[in-house]
C-alpha distance (Angstrom), angle and dihedral (degrees) to the residues before:
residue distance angle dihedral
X1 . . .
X2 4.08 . .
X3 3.80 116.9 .
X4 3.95 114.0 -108.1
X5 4.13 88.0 -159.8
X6 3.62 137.6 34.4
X7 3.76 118.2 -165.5
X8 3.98 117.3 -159.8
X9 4.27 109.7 -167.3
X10 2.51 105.3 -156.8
X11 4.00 101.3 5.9
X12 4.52 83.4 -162.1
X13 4.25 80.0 72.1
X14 3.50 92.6 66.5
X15 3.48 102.6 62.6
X16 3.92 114.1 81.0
X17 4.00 99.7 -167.1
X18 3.84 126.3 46.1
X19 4.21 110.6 -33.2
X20 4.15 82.6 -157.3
X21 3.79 88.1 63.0
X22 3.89 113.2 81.9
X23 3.82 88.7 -162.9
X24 3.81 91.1 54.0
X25 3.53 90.8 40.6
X26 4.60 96.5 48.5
X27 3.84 80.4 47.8
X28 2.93 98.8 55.4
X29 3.62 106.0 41.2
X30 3.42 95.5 39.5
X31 3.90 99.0 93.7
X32 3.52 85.4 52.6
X33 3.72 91.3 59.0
X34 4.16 93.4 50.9
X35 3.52 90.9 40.4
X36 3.56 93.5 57.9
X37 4.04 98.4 39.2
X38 4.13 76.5 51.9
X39 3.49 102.7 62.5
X40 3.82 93.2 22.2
X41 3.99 97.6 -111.1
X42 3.28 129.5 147.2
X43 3.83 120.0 -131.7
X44 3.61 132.9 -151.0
X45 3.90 141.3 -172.3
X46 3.51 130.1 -154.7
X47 3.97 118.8 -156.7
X48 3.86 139.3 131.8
X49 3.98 138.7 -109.8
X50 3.86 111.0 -98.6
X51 4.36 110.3 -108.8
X52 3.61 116.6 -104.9
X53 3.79 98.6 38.0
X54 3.42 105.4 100.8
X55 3.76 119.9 150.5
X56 3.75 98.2 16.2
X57 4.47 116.1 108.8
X58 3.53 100.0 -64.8
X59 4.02 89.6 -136.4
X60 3.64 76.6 70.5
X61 3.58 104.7 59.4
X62 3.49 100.7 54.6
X63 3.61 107.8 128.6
X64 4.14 120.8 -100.8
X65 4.38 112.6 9.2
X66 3.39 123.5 -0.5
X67 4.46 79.6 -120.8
X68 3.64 84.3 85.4
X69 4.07 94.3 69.8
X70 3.89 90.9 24.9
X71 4.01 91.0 62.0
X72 3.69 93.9 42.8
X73 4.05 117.3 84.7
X74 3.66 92.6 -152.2
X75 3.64 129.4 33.3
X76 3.76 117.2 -159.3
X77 4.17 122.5 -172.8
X78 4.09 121.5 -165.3
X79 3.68 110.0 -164.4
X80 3.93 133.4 174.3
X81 3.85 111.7 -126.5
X82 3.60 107.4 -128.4
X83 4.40 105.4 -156.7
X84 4.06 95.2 11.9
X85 3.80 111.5 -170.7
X86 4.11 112.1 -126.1
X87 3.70 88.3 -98.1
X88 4.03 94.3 38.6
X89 3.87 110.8 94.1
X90 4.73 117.3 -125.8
X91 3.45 95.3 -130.3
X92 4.06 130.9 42.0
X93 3.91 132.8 -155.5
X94 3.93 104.1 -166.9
X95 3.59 127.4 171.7
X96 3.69 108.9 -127.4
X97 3.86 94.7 177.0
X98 3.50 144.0 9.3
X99 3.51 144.7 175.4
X100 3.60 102.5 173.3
X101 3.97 98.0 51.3
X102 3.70 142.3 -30.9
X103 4.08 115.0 6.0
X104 3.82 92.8 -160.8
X105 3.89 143.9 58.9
X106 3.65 128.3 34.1
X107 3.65 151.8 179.9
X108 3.77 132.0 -60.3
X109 4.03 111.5 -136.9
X110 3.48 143.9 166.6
X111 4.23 135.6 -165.7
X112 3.93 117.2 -123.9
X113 3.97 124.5 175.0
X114 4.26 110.0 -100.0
X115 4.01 123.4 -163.8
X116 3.87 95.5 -125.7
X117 4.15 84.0 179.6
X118 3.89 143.4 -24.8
X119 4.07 104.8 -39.4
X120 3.99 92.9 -5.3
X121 3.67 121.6 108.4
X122 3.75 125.8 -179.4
X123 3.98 140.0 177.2
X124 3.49 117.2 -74.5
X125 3.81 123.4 -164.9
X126 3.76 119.3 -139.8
X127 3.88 110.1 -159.3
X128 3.85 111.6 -149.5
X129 3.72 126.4 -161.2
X130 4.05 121.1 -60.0
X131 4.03 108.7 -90.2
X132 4.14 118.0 -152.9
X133 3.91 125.2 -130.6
X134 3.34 155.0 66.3
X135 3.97 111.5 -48.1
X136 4.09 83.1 -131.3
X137 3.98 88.3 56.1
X138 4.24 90.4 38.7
X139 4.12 98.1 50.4
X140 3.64 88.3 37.3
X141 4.18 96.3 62.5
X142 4.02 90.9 32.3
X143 4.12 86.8 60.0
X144 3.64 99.7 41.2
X145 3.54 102.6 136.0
X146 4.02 115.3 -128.2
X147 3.63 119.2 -95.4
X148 3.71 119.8 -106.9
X149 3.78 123.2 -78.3
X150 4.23 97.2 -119.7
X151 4.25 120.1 -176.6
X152 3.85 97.1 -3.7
X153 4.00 91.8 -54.1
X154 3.69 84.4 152.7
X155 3.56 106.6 45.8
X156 4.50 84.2 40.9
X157 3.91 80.9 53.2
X158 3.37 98.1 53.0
X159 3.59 96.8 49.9
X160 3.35 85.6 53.4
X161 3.63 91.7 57.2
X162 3.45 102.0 56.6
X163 3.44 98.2 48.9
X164 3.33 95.6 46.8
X165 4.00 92.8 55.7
X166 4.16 84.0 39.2
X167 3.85 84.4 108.9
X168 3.86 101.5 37.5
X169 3.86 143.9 -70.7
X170 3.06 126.9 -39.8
X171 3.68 136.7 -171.0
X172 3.98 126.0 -86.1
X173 4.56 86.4 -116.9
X174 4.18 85.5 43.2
X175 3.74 82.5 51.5
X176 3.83 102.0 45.7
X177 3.82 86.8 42.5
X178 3.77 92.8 68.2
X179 3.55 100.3 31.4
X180 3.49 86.4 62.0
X181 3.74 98.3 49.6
X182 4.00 85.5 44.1
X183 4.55 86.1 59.3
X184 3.82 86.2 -111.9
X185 4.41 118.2 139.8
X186 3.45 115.6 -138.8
X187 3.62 92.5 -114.0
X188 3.54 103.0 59.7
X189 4.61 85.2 36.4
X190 4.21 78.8 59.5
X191 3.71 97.4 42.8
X192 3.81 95.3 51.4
X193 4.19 86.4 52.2
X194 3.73 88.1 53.3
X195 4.08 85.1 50.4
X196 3.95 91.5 51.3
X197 3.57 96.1 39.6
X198 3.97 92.7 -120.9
X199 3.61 114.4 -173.4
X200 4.03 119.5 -127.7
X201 3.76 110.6 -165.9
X202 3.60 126.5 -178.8
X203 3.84 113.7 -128.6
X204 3.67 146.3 176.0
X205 3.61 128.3 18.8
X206 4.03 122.2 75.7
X207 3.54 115.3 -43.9
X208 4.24 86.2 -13.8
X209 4.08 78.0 -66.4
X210 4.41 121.2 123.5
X211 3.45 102.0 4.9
X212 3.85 111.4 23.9
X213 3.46 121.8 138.3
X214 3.84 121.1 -143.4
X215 4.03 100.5 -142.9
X216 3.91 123.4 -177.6
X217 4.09 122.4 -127.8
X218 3.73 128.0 -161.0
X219 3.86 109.0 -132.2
X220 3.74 122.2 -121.2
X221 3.73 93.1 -103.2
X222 3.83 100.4 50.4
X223 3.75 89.9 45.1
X224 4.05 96.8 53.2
X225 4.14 79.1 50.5
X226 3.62 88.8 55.9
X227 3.75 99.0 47.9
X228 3.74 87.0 66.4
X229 3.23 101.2 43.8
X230 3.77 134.6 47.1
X231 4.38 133.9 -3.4
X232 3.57 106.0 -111.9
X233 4.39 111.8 -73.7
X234 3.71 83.3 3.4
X235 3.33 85.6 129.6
X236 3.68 99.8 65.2
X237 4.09 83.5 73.2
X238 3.51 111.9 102.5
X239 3.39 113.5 -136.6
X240 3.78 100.0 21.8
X241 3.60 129.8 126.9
X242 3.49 141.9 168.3
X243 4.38 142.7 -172.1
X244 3.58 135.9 -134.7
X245 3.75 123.5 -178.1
X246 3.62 88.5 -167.4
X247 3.59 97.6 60.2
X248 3.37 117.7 124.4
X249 3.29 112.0 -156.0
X250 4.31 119.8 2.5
X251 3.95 127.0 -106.2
């Protein structure tokens, strides 16, 4: 039986001289390549982008030579988006090369925990909806770093948050909607979440598919906090202030 697939993680291990050579790194791979247009399997390697090169091609970044992308015929990049909008998808598969058909777009995805069988869970990958543009353009928004937290905007956001969600969740657009009437950015709205630990599920539709709804939940402990503190937007009084004896733990 011939393998259909061959899986090199990382593809840097299997390349005995120097990976920053592209002569070391074609002659080494090279058997690889025959050996797989022998037995008709397809190869691929698994590495990472080298830190600190942000913005530049992405084809470029690829850790060791730049032979690693020029042997490939497709070159695929996964990246984690950093501040994604409500509509924007976490996670990004872009093409950042291709000789075989389109070098650019890709898919929106995100990972969610499956029950494979009784008491076994495994990762589950959610694909998204496609997403147009140049992998350099794509990679470049998803690691936008978030803008700095200036005069309390984070702790005045998180307030915000939980009395906003006080009554129950709402959805990531509800969310946005108000935080933009309140003079909040998105960033600093989805950095403040991260802080409470709000949950974001994905509901509704088939199999959380066309027509789910990503909605936002306050958990247990943030909204006993808000009970005893302020009415919902109260905050967004100046001047106002108010005292709980039962707080746990202060704003």
């Amino acid at each position: 039986m011939r393998p259909a697939l061959l899986i090199l993680d990382p593809i840097v291990s299997a390349v005995a001289g120097d990976m920053h050579k592209g002569n070391d790194v074609r002659r080494a791979l090279q058997p690889l390549v025959d050996m797989a247009a022998r037995i008709g399997c397809a190869v691929i390697g698994i590495t990472h982008l080298t830190k600190g090169t942000q913005g530049r091609d992405p084809t470029e970044r690829v850790t060791g030579s730049i032979g690693f992308a020029a042997l490939a015929r497709v070159v695929l990049l996964t990246t984690k988006a950093e501040n994604p909008g409500p509509d924007d998808p976490p996670r990004l598969l872009v093409r950042s090369k291709s000789n075989v058909g389109p070098d650019d777009g890709g898919m929106g995805y995100d990972l969610s925990q499956a029950k494979v069988a009784t008491g076994l869970l495994a990762t589950r990958i959610d694909w998204l909806a496609p997403v147009e543009g140049s992998a350099r353009s794509l990679i470049a928004k998803a690691e936008a770093a978030p803008e700095e937290d200036a005069g309390g905007a984070l702790e005045d956001a998180k307030r915000f948050l939980r009395d906003l969600l006080a009554d129950g969740p709402l959805s990531a657009k509800e969310v946005k909607a108000d935080a933009d009437g309140a003079g909040f950015s998105w960033a600093t709205i989805r950095r403040a979440a991260d802080a409470l630990g709000i949950e974001k599920r994905k509901e509704g539709g088939a199999f959380g598919g066309k027509g789910a709804v990503w909605r936002w939940y306050l958990p247990q402990d943030a909204q006993d906090h808000t009970r005893c503190s302020t009415k919902k937007h109260e905050h967004l009084v100046g001047g106002m202030s108010t005292l709980c004896k039962t707080a746990t733990r202060p704003l």
